[in-house]
ROBA-54127 format. One record per residue (C-alpha): x, y, z; residue in three letters. Coordinates in pm, whole numbers, plus 32768, in hexadecimal, padded with zeros to 4 digits. Layout:
<recs>
REC_x_y_z_resn
REC_X_Y_Z_ALA
...
</recs>
This chain:
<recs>
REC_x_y_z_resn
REC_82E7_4320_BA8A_UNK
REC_83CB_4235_BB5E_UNK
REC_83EF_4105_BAC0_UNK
REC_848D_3FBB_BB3A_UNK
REC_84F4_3E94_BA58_UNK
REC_8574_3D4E_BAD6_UNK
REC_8624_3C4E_B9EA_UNK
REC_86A1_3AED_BA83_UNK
REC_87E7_3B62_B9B4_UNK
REC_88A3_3C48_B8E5_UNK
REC_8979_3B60_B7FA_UNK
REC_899A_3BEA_B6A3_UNK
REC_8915_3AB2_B606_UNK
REC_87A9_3A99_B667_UNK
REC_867D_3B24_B5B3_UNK
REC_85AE_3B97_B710_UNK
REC_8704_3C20_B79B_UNK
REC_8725_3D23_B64E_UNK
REC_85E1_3D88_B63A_UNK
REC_85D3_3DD5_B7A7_UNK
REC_86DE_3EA7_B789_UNK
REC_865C_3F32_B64B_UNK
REC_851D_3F8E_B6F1_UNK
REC_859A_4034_B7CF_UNK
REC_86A2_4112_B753_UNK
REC_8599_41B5_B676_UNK
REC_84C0_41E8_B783_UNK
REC_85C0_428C_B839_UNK
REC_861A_4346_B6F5_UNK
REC_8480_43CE_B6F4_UNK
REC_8501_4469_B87E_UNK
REC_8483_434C_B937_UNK
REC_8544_4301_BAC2_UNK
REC_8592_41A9_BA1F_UNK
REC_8658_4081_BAE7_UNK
REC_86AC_3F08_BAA8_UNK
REC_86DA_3E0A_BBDA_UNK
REC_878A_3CCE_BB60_UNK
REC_88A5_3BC1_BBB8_UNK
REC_8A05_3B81_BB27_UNK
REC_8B19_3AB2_BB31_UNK
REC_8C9A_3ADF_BAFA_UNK
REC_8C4F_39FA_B9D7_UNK
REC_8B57_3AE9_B915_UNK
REC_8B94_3B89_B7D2_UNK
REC_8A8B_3CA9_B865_UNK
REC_89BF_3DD1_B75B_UNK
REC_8A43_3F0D_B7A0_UNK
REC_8921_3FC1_B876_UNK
REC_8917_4152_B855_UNK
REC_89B2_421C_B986_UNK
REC_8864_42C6_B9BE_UNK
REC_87B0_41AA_B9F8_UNK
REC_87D9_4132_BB73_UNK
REC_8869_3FBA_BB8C_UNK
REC_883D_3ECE_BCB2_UNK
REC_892D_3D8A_BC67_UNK
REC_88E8_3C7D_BD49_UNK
REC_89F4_3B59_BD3E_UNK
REC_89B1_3A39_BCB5_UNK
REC_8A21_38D7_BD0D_UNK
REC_89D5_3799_BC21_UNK
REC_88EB_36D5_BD42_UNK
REC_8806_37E4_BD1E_UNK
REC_8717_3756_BDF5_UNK
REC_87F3_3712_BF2D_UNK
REC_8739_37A9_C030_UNK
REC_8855_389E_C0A3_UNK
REC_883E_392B_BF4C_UNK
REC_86C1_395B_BF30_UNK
REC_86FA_3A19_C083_UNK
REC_87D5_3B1E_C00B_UNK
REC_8702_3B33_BECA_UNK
REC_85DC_3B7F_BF7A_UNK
REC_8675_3C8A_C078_UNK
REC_874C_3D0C_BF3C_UNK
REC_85EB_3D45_BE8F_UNK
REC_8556_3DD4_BFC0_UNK
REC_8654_3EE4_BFEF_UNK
REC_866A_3F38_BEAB_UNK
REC_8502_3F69_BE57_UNK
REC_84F3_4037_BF93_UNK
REC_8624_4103_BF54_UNK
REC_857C_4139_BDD2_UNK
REC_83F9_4158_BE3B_UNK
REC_8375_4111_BCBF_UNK
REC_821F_4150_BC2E_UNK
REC_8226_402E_BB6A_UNK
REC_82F6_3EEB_BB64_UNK
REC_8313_3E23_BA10_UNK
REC_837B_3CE2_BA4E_UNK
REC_841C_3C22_B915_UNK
REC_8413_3A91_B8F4_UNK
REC_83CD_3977_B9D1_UNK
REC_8464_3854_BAE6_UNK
REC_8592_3905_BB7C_UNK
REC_8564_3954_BCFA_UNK
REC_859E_3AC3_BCA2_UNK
REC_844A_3ADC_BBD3_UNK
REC_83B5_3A34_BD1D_UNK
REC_8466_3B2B_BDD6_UNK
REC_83E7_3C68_BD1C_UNK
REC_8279_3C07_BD0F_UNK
REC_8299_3BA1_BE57_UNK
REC_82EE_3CEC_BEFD_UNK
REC_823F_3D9D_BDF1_UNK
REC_810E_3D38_BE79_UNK
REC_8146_3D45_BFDA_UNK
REC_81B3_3EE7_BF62_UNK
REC_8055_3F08_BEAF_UNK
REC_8134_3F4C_BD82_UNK
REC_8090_3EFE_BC59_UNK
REC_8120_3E09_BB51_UNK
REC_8169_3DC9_B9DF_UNK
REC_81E1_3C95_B966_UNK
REC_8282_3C20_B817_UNK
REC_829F_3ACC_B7FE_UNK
REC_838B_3AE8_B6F8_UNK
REC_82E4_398E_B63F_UNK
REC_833A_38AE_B76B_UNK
REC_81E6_3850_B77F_UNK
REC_81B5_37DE_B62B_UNK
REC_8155_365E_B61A_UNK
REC_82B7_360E_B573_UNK
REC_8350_369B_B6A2_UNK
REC_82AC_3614_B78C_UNK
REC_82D3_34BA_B744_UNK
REC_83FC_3503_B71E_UNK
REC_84C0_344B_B898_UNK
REC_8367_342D_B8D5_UNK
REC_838D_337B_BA20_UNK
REC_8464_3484_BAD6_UNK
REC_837D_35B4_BA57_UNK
REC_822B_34EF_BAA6_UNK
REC_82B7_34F8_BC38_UNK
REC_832B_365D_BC0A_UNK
REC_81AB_36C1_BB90_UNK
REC_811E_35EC_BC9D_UNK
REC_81FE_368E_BD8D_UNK
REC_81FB_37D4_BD44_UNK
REC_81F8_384E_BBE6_UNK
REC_8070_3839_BBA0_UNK
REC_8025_38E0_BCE5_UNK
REC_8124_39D1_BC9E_UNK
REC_80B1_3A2E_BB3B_UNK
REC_7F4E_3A5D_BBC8_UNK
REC_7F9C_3B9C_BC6E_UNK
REC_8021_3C20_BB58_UNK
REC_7F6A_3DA1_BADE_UNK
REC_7F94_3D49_B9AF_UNK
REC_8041_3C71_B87A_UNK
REC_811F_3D16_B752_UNK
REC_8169_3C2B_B65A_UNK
REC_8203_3C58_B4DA_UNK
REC_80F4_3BB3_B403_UNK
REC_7F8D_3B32_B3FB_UNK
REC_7FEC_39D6_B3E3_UNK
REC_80C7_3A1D_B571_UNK
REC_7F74_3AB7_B5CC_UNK
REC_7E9A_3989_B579_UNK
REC_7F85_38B7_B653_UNK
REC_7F45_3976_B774_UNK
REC_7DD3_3967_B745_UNK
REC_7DE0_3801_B71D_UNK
REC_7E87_37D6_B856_UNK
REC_7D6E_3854_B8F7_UNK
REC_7E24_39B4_B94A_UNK
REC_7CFB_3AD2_B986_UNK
REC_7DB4_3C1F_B997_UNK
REC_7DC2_3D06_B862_UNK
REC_7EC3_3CD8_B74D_UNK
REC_7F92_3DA3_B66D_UNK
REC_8021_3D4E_B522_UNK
REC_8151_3E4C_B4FE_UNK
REC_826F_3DDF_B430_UNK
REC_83E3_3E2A_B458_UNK
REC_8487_3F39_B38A_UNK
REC_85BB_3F65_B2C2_UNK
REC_86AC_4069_B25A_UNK
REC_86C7_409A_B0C1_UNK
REC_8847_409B_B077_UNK
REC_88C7_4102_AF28_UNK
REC_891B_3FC8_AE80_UNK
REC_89AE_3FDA_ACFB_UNK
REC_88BF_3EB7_AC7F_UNK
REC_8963_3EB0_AB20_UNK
REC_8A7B_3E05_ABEB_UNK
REC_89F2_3D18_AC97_UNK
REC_89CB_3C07_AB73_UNK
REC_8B54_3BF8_AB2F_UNK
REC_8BD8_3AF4_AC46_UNK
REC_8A79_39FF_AC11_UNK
REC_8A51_39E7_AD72_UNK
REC_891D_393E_AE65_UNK
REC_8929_39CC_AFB0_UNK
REC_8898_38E1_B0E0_UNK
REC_88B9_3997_B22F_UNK
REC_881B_3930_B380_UNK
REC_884F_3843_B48B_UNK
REC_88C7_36BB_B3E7_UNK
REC_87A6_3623_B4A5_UNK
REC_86C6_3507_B40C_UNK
REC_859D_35EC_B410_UNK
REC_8657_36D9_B310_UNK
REC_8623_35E2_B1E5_UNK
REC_876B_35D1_B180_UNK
REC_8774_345B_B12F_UNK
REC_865C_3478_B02E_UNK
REC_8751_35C7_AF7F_UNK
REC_8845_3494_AF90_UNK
REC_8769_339F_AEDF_UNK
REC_86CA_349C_ADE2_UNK
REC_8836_350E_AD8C_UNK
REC_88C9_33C5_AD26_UNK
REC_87A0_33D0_AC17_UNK
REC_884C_3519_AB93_UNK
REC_8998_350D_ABD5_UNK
REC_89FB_3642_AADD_UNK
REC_8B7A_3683_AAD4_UNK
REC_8B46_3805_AAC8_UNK
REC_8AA6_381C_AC42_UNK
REC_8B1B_37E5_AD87_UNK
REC_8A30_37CA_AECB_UNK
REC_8AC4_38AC_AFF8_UNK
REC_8A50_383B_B129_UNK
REC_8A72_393B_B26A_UNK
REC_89E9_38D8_B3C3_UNK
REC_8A34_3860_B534_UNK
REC_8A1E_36BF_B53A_UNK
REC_88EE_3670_B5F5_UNK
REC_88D4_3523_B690_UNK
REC_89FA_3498_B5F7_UNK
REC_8942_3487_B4AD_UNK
REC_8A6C_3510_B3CA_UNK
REC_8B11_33E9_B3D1_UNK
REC_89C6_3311_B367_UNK
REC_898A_340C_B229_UNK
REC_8B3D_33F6_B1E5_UNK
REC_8B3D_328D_B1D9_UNK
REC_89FC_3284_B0CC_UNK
REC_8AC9_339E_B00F_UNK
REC_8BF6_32AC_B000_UNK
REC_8B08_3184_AFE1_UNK
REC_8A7C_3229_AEA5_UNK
REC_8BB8_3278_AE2C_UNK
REC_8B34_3417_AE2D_UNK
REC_8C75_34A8_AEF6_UNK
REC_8CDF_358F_ADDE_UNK
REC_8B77_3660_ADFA_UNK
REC_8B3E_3642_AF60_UNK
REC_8C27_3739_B02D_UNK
REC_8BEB_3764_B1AD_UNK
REC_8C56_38BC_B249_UNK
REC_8C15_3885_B3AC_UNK
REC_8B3D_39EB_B454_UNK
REC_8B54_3B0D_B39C_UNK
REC_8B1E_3C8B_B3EF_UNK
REC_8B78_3DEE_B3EE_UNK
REC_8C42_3E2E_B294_UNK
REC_8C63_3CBF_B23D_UNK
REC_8ADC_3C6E_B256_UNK
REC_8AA0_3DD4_B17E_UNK
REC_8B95_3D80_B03C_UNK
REC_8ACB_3C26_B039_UNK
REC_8989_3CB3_B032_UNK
REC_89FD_3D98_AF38_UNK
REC_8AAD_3CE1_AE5E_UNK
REC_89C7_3B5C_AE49_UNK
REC_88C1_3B59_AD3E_UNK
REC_87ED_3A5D_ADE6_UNK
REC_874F_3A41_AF57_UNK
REC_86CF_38ED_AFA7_UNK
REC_860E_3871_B0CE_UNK
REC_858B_3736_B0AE_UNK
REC_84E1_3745_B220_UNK
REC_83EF_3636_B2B6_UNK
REC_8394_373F_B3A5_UNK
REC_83CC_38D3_B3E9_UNK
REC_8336_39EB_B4B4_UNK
REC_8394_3B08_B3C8_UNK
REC_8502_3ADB_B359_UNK
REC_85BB_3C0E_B38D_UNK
REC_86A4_3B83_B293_UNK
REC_85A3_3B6C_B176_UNK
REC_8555_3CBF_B1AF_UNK
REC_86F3_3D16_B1B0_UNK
REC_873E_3C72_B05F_UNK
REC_8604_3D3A_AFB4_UNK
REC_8652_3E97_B018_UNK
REC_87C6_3E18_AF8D_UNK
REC_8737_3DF5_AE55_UNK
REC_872E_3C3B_AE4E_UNK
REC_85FF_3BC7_ADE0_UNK
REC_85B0_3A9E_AECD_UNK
REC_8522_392F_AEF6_UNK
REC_848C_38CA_B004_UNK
REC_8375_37EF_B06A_UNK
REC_81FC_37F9_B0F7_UNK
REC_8288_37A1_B260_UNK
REC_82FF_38FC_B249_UNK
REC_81EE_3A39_B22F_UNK
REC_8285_3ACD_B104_UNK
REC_814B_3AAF_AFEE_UNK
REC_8193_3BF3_AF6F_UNK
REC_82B9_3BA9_AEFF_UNK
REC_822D_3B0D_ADBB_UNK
REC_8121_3C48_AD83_UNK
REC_8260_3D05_AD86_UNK
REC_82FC_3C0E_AC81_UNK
REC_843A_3C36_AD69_UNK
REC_8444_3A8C_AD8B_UNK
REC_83B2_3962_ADB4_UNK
REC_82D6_391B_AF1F_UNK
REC_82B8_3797_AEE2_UNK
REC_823E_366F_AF74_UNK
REC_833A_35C0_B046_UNK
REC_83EF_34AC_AFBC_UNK
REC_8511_3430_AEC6_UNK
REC_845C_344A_AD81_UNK
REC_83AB_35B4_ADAB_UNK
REC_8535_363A_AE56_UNK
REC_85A4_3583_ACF5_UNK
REC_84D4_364C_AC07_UNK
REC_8506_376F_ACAA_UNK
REC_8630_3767_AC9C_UNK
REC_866C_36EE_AB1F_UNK
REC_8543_381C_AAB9_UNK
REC_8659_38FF_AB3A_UNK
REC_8782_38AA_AAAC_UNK
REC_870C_3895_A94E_UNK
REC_869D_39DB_A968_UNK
REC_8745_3AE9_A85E_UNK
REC_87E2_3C25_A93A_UNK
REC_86E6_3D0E_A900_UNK
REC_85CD_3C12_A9A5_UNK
REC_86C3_3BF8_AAD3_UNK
REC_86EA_3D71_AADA_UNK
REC_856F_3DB7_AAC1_UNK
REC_8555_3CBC_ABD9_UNK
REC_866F_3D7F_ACD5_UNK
REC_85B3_3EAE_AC94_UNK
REC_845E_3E2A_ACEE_UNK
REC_851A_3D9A_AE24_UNK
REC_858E_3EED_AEA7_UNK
REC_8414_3F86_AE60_UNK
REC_837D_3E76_AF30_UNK
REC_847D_3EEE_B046_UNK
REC_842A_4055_B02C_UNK
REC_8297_4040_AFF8_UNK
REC_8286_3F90_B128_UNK
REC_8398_3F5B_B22D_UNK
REC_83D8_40D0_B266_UNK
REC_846C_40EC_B3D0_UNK
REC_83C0_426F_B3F2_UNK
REC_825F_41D9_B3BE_UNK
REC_8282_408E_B47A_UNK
REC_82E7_4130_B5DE_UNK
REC_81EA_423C_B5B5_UNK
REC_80EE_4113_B590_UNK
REC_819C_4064_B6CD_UNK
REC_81BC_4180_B7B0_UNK
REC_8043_41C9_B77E_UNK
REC_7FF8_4066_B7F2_UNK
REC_80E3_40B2_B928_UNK
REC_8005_41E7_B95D_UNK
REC_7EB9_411F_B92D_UNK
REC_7F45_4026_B9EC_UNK
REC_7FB3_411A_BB1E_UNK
REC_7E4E_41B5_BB13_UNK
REC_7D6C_4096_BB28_UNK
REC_7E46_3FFC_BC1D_UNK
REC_7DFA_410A_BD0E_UNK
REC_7C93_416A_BCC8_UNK
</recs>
């Protein structure tokens, strides 16, 4: 099967750009003709995409929308889909002129379509610059999305959104996967560490981890926090650190990946995401199959983290953040232990990579079939 993917980006740092990538290096893995269109900048920290899978790199330039830009977009897109002739296209997130671009000649191909959202269509996110992306749906975007074969998104609560938009087309619920590493979890308890990674954005909750830790304020743990500033919101969350006097627990290491990410993952005891919204949370998923049982909140589809007894999934707030939070850390070793290893089975039982693009590559040949009947 030839199989197209186009991402608005490649930066290391967001959660549709990884699992794009992710996606499709299995599927290429399973002998699929796989390729990725996308844009870049000199500026991006890019993923590192396989040789076999074909790239097309379009240049990007920070007025995205300047009409000289959209131009060379849509011929770049053109040519490449000709030069590739895919099967199936999978489109991932929303708004850039390069998703408009894809669908666009997509259609006019008679290529049929998947789409993954990636939880950009989740009532959180879109009131979130409401103004700008209530012109872009008028525009384009809802007109766009309609011609979509079909949606993929990474938890029921993603595929009631779309239904309550008013979205007809079939939906699948496939999660994203995970490798298993070997992690020694005996070790991870020594350094009493909390691990916060993702984007410092004022969706991510990390005020209310703020608040709920100046009601604990233990002496033995320190709060790591890993993630590109979004929206200039580092400096709000510094300045109630320093406020609150809390600048010995709090320390801020900027993006992390490759080896640096991995020895943080496997050596913090702790993975907390206090979220007011999330699609899926590739990160969640990251810090269980390393072994950290994790917090997180019902803005985030991760219920079965508490059947697994591998956290807390918690209402979203200060004083629910706060006794999660305090249940932990008066826990003996051997309840924090029990907990890792719970947080690695979740991982395995059901974010294996082997079963979850088997499931997606029989929607792609589902898809292909009943788009040509």
């Amino acid at each position: 099967m030839k199989i197209f993917h186009v991402i608005e980006r490649l930066f290391k740092y967001g959660g549709a750009n990884v699992a794009c990538v992710d996606i499709a290096t299995r599927e290429m893995l399973f002998g699929n003709d796989v390729a990725i269109f996308s844009t870049s900048s000199s500026h991006d920290d890019n993923l590192v995409i396989p040789s076999q899978i074909t790239t097309f790199i379009c240049k990007r330039i920070n007025s995205f929308f300047r009409l000289s830009y959209v131009e060379n977009l849509n011929a770049e897109m053109k040519k490449a889909i000709d030069e590739f002739h895919p099967d199936i296209i999978h489109v991932h997130a929303l708004w850039d002129p390069l998703i408009h671009a894809a669908i666009k000649y997509a259609s006019m191909k008679n290529i049929p379509i998947v789409h993954s959202p990636h939880g950009m269509l989740t009532p959180w996110a879109l009131s979130n610059k409401k103004n700008k992306k209530r012109i872009a749906w008028r525009l384009y975007q809802h007109v766009d999305l309609k011609k979509v074969s079909l949606f993929h998104v990474t938890c029921e609560d993603e595929k009631q959104d779309l239904l309550r938009l008013g979205f007809k087309q079939p939906v699948e619920v496939i999660p994203l996967g995970m490798d298993i590493p070997s992690v020694d979890l005996k070790n991870k308890d020594d350094l009493k560490l909390i691990l916060f990674m993702s984007r410092i954005h004022p969706k991510k909750g990390l005020l209310n981890l703020v608040e709920a830790w100046n009601r604990i304020r233990n002496p033995q743990w320190q709060i790591i926090i890993c993630g590109p500033d979004d929206d200039s919101h580092q400096k709000v969350v510094e300045d109630r650190i320093k406020t609150l006097k809390l600048n010995s627990f709090f320390e801020f290491k900027g993006s992390v990946t490759g080896k640096a990410k991995e020895d943080l993952l496997n050596k913090c005891s702790l993975f907390v995401l206090p979220t007011f919204s999330e699609n899926f949370g590739i990160v969640v998923l990251e810090a269980l199959a390393h072994g950290m049982p994790v917090i997180t909140t019902v803005g985030s589809p991760w219920h079965s983290i508490e059947k697994y007894g591998a956290g807390w999934w918690i209402e979203i707030g200060v004083e629910p953040l706060y006794k999660a939070l305090d249940e932990f850390i008066k826990m003996d070793f051997q309840e924090r232990l029990k907990m890792a290893y719970n947080a690695q089975t979740l991982a395995k039982d059901k974010y294996s990579w082997d079963t979850i693009i088997l499931n997606m590559l029989d929607v792609y040949k589902k898809v292909i079939s009943k788009y040509h009947e």
